[in-house]
The first five atom37 places (N, CA, C, CB, O) and aatype in JSON, in Angstrom:
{
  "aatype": [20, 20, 20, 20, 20, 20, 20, 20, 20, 20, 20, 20, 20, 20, 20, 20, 20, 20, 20, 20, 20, 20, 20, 20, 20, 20, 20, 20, 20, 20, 20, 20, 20, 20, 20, 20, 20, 20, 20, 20, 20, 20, 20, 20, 20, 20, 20, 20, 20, 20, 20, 20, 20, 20, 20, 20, 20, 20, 20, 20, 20, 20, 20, 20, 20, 20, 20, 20, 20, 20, 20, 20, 20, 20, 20, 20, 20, 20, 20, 20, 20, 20, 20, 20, 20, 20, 20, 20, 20, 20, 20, 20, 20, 20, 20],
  "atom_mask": [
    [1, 1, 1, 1, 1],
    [1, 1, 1, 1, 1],
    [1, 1, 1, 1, 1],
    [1, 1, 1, 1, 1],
    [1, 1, 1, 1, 1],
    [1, 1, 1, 1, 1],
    [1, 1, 1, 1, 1],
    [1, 1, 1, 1, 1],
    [1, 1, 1, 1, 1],
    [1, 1, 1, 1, 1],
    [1, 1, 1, 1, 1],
    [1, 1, 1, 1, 1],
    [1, 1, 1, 1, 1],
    [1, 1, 1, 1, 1],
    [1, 1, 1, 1, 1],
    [1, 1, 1, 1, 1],
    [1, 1, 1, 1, 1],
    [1, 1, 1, 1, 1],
    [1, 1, 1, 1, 1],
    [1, 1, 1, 1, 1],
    [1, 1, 1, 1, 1],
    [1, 1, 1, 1, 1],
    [1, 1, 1, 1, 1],
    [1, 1, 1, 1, 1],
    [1, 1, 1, 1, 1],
    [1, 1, 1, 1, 1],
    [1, 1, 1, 1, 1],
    [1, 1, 1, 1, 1],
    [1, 1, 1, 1, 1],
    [1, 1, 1, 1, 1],
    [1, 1, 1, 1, 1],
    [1, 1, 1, 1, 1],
    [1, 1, 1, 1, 1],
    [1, 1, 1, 1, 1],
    [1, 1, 1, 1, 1],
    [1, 1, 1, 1, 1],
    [1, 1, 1, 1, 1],
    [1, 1, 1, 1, 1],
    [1, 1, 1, 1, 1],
    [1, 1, 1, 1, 1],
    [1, 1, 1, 1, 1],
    [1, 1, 1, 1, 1],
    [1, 1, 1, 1, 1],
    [1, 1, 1, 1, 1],
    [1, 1, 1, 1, 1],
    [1, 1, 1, 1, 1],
    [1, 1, 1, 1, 1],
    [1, 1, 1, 1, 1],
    [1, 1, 1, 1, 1],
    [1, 1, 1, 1, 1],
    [1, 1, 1, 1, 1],
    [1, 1, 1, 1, 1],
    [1, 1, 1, 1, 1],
    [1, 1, 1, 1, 1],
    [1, 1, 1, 1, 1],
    [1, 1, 1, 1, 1],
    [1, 1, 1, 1, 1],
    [1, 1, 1, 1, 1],
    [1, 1, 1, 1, 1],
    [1, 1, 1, 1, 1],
    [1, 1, 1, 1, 1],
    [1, 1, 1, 1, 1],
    [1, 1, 1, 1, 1],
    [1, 1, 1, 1, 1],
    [1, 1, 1, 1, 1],
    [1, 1, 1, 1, 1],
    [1, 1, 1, 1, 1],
    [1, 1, 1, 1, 1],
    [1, 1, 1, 1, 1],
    [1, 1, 1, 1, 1],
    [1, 1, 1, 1, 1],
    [1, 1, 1, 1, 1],
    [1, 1, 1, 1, 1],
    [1, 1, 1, 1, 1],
    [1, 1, 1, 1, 1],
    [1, 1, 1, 1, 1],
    [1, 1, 1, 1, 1],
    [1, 1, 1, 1, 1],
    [1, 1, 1, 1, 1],
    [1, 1, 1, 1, 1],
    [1, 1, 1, 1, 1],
    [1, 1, 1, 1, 1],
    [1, 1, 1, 1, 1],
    [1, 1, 1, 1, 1],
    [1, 1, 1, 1, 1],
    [1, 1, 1, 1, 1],
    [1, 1, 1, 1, 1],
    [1, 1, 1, 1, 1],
    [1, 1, 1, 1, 1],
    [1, 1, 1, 1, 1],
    [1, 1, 1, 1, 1],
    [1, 1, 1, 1, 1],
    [1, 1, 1, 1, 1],
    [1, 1, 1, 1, 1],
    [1, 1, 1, 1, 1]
  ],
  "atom_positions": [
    [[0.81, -1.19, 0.0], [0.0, 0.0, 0.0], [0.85, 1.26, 0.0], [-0.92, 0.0, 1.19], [0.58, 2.3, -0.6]],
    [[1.95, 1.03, 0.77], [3.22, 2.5, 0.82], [3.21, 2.52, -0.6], [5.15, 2.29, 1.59], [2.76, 3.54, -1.12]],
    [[3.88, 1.04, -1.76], [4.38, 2.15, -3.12], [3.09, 2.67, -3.91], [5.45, 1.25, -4.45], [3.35, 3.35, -4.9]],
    [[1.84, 2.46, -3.64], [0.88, 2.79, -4.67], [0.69, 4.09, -3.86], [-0.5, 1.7, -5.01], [0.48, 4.8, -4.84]],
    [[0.59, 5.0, -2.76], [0.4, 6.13, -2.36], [1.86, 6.98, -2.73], [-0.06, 6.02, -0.87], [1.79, 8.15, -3.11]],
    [[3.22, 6.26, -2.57], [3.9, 7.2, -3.52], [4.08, 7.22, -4.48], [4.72, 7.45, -3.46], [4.97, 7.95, -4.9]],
    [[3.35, 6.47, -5.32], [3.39, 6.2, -7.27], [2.07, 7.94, -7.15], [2.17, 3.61, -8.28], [2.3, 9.01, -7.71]],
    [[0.98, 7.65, -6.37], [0.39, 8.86, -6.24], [0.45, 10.09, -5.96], [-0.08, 8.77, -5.85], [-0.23, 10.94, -6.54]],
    [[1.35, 10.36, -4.92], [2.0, 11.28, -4.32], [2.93, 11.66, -5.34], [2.54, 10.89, -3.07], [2.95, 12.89, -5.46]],
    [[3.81, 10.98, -6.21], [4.79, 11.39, -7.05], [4.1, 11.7, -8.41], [5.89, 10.35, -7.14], [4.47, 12.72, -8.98]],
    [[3.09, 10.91, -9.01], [2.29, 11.81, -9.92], [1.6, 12.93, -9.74], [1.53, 11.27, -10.37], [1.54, 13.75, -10.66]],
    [[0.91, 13.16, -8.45], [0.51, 14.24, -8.29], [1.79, 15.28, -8.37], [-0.27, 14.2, -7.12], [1.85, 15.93, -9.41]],
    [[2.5, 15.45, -7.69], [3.64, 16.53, -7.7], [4.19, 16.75, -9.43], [5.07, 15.89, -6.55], [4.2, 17.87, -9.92]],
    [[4.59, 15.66, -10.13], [4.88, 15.67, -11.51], [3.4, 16.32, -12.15], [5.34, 14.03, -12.08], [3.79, 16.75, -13.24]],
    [[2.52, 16.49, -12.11], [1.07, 16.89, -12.47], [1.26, 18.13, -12.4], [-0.13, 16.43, -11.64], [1.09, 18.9, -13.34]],
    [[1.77, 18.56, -10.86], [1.37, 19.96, -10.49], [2.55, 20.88, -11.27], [1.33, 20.18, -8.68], [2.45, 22.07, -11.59]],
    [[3.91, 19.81, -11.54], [5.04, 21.09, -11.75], [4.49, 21.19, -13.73], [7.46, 20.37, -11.28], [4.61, 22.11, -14.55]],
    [[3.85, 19.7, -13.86], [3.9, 20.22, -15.64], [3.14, 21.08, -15.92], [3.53, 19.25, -16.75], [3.39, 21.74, -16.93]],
    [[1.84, 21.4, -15.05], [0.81, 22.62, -15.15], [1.29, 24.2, -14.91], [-0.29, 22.35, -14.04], [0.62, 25.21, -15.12]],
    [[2.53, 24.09, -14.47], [2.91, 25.01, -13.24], [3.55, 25.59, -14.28], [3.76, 24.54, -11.76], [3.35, 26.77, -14.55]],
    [[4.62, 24.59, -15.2], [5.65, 25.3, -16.3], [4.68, 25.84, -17.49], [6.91, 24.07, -17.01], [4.78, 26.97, -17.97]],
    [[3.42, 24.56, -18.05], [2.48, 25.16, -18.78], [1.99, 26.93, -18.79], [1.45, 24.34, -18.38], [1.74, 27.73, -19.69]],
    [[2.04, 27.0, -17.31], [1.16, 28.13, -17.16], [2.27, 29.3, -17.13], [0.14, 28.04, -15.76], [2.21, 30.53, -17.15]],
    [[3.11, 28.54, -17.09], [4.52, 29.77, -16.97], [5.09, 30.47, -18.31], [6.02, 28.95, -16.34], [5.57, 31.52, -18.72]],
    [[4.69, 29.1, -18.75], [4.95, 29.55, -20.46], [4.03, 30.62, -21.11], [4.69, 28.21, -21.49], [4.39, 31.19, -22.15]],
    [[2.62, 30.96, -20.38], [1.84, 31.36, -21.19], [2.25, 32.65, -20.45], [0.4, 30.73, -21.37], [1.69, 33.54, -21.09]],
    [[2.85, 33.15, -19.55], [3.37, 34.19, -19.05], [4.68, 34.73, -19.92], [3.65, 33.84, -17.66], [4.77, 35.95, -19.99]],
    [[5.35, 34.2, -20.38], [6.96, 34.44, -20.81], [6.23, 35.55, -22.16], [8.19, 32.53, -21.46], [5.29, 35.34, -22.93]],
    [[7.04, 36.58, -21.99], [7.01, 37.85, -23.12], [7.91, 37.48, -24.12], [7.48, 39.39, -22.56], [9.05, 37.22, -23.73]],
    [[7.65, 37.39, -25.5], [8.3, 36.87, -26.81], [8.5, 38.59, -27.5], [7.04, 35.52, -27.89], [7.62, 39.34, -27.95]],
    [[9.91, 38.8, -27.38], [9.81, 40.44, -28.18], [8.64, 41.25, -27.58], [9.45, 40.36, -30.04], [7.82, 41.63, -28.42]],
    [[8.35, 41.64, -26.09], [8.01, 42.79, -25.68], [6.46, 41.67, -26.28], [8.79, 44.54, -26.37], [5.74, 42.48, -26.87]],
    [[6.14, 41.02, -26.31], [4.08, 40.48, -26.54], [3.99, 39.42, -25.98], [3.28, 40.06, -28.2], [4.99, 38.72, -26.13]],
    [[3.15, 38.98, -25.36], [2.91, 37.43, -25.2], [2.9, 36.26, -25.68], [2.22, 37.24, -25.0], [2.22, 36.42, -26.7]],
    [[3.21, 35.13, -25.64], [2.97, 33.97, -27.16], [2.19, 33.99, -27.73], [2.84, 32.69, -27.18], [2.35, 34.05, -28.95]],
    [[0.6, 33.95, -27.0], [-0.42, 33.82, -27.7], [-0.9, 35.24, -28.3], [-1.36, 33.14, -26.9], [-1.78, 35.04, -29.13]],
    [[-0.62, 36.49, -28.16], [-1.02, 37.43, -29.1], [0.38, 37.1, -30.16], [-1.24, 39.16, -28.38], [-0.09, 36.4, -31.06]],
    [[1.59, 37.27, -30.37], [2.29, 36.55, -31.02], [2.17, 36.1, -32.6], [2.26, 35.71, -30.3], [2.4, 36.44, -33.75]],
    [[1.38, 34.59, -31.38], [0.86, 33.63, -32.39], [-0.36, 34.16, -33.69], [0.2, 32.48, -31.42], [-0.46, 34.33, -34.91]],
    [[-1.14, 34.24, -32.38], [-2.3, 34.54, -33.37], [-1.74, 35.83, -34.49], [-3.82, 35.09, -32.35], [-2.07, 35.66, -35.66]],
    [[-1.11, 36.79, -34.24], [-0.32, 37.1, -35.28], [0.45, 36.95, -36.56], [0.04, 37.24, -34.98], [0.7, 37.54, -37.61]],
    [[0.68, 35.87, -35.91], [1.51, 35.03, -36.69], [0.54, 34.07, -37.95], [2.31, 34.02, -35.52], [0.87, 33.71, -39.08]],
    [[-0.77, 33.88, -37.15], [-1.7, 32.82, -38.21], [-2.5, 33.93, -38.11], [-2.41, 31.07, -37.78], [-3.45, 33.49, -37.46]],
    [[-2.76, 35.21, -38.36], [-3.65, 36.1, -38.92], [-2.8, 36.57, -40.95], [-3.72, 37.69, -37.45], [-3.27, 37.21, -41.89]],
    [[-1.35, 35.78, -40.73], [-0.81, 36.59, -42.46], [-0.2, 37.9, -41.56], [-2.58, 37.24, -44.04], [1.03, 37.83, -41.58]],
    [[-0.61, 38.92, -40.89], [-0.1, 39.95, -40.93], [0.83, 40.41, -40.21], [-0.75, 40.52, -40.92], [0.87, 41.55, -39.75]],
    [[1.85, 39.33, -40.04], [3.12, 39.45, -39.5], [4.08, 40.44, -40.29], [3.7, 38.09, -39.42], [4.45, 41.49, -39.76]],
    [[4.35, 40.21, -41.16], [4.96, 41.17, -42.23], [4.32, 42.23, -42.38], [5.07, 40.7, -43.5], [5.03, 42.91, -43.13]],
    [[3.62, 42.68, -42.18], [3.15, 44.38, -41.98], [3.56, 44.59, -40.22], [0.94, 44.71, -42.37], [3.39, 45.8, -40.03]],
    [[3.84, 44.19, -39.39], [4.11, 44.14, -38.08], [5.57, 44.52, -37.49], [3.78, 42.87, -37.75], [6.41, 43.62, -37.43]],
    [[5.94, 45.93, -37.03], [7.03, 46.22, -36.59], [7.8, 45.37, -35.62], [6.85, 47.26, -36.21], [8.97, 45.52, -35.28]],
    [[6.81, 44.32, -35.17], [7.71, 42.85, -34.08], [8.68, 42.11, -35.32], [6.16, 41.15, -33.23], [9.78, 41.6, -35.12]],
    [[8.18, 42.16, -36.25], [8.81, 41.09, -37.52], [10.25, 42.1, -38.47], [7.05, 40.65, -39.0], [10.34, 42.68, -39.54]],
    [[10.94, 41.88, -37.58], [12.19, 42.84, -37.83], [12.89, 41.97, -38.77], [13.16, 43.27, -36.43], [13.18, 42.34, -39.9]],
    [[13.27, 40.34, -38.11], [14.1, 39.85, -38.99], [12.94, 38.42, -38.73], [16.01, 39.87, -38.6], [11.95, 38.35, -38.0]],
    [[13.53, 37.46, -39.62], [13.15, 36.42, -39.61], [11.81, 36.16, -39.37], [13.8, 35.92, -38.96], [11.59, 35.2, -38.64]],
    [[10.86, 36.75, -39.8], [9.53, 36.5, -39.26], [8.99, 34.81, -39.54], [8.49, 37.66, -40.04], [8.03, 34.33, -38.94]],
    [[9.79, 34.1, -40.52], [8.7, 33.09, -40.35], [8.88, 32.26, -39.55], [8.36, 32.45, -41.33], [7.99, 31.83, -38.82]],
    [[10.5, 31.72, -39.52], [11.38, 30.84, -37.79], [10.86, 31.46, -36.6], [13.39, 31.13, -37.51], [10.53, 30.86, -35.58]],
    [[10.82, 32.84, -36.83], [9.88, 33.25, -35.32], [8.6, 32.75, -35.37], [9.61, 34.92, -35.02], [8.14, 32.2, -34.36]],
    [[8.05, 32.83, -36.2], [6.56, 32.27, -36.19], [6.2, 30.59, -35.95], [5.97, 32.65, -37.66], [5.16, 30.07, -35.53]],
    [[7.22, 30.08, -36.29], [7.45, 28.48, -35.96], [7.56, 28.22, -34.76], [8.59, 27.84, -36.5], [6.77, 27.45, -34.21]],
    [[8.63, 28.84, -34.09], [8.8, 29.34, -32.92], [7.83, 29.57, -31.55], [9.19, 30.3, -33.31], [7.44, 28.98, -30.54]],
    [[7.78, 30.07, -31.83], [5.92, 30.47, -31.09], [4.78, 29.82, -31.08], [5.2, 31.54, -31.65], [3.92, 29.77, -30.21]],
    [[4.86, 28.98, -32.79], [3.94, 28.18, -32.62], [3.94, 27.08, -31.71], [3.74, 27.82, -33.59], [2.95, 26.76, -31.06]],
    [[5.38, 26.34, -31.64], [5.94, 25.34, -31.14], [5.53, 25.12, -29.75], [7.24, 25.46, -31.29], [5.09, 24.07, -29.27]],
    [[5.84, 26.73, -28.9], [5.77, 27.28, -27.94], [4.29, 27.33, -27.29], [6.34, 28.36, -28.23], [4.12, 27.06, -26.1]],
    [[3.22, 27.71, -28.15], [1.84, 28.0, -28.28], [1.16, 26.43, -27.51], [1.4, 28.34, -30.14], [0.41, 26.31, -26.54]],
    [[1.72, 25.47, -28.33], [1.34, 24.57, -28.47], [1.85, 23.74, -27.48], [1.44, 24.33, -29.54], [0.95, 22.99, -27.1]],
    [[2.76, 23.57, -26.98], [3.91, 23.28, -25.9], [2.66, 23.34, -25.04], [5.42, 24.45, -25.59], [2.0, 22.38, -24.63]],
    [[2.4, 24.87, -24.78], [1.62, 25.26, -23.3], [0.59, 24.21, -23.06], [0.78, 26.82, -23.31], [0.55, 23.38, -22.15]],
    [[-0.52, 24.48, -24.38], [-1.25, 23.06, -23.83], [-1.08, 21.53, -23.54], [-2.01, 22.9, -24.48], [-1.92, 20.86, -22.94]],
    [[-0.34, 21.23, -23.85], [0.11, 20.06, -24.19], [0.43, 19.8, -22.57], [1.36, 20.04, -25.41], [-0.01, 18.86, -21.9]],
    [[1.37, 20.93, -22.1], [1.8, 20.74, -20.45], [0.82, 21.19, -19.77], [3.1, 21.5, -19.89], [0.49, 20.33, -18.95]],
    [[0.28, 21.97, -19.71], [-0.95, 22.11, -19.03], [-1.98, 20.89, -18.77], [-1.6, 23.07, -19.74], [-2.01, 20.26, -17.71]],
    [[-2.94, 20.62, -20.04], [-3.36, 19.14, -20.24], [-2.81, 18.22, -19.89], [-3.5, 18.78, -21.24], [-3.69, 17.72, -19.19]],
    [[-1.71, 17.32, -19.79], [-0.99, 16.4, -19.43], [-0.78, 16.86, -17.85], [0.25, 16.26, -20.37], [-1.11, 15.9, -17.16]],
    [[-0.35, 17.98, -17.03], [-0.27, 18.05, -15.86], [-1.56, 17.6, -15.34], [0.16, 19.24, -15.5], [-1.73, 16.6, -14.64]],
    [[-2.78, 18.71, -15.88], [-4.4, 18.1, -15.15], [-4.37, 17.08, -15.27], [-5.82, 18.42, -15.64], [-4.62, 16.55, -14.19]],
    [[-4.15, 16.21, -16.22], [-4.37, 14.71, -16.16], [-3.49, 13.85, -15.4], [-4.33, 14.19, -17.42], [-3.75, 12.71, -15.02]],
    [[-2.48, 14.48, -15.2], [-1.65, 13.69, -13.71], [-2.0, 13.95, -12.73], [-0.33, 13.88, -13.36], [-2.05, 13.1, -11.84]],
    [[-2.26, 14.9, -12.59], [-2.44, 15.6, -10.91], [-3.87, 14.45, -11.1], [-2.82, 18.04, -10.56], [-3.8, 13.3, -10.66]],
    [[-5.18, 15.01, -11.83], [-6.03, 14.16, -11.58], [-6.08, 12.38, -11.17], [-6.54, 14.45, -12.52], [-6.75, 11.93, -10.24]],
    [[-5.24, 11.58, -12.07], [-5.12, 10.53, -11.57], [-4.6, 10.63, -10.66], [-4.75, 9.8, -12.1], [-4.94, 9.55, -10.19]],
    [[-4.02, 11.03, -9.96], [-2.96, 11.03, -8.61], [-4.5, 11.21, -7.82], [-1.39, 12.63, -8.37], [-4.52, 10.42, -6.87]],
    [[-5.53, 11.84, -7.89], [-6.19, 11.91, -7.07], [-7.28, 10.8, -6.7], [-6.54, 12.93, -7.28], [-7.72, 10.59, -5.57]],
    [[-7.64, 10.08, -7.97], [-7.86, 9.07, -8.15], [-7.16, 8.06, -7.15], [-7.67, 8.99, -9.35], [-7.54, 7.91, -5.98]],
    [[-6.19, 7.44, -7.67], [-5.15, 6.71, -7.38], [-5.4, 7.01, -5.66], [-3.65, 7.23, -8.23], [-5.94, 6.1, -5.03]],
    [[-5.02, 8.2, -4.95], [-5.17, 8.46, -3.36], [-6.75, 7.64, -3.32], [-5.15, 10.52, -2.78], [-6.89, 6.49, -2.9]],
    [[-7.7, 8.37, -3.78], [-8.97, 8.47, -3.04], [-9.7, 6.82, -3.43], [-9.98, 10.02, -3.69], [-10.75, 6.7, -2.79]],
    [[-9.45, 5.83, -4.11], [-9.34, 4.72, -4.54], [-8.59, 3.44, -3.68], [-8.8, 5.03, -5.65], [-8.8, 2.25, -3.91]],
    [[-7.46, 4.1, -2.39], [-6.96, 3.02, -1.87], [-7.44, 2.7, -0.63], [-5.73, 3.07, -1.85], [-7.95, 3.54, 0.11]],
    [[-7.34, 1.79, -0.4], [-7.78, 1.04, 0.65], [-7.2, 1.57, 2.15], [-7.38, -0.41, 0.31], [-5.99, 1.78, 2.3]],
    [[-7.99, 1.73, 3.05], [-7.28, 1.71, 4.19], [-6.56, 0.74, 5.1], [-7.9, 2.11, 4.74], [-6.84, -0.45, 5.23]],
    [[-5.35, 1.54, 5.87], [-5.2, 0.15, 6.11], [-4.94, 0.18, 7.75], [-3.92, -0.54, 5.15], [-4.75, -0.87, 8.37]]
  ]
}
């Protein structure tokens, strides 16, 4: 019963830090904007009329997307750890 409450205990914590970086990411400023205004920039075409697009606009735009996409990915995957972890606790037996 100890390793299945720290298989839980250790997914939950791995849950909480992948949500934690998810959400950190969606904080991080890309050239003075956020990712996601950025992005959507980036898939509106009108990057190239855009004084952010100094050099390289389209590797930046890959970039960001990568990034964009990253976030959910860690976000989603954290809720879904942390959640089973809660599972996993509230599921074991006493002893």
């Amino acid at each position: 019963m100890v390793k299945s409450q720290t298989w839980a205990v250790t997914a939950g914590v791995a849950g909480a830090t992948l949500f934690g970086a998810g959400f950190a990411l969606t904080q991080v400023s890309f050239r003075g904007v956020t990712i996601a205004r950025w992005n959507d920039l980036c898939a509106s075409g009108l990057v190239q009329l855009s004084p952010l697009s100094s050099t390289h606009p389209v590797g930046q735009c890959v970039l960001v997307a990568v990034a964009y996409h990253a976030t959910g990915w860690l976000i989603g995957s954290g809720l879904a750890l942390y959640g089973c972890s809660l599972l996993m606790l509230a599921n074991r037996k006493p002893s």
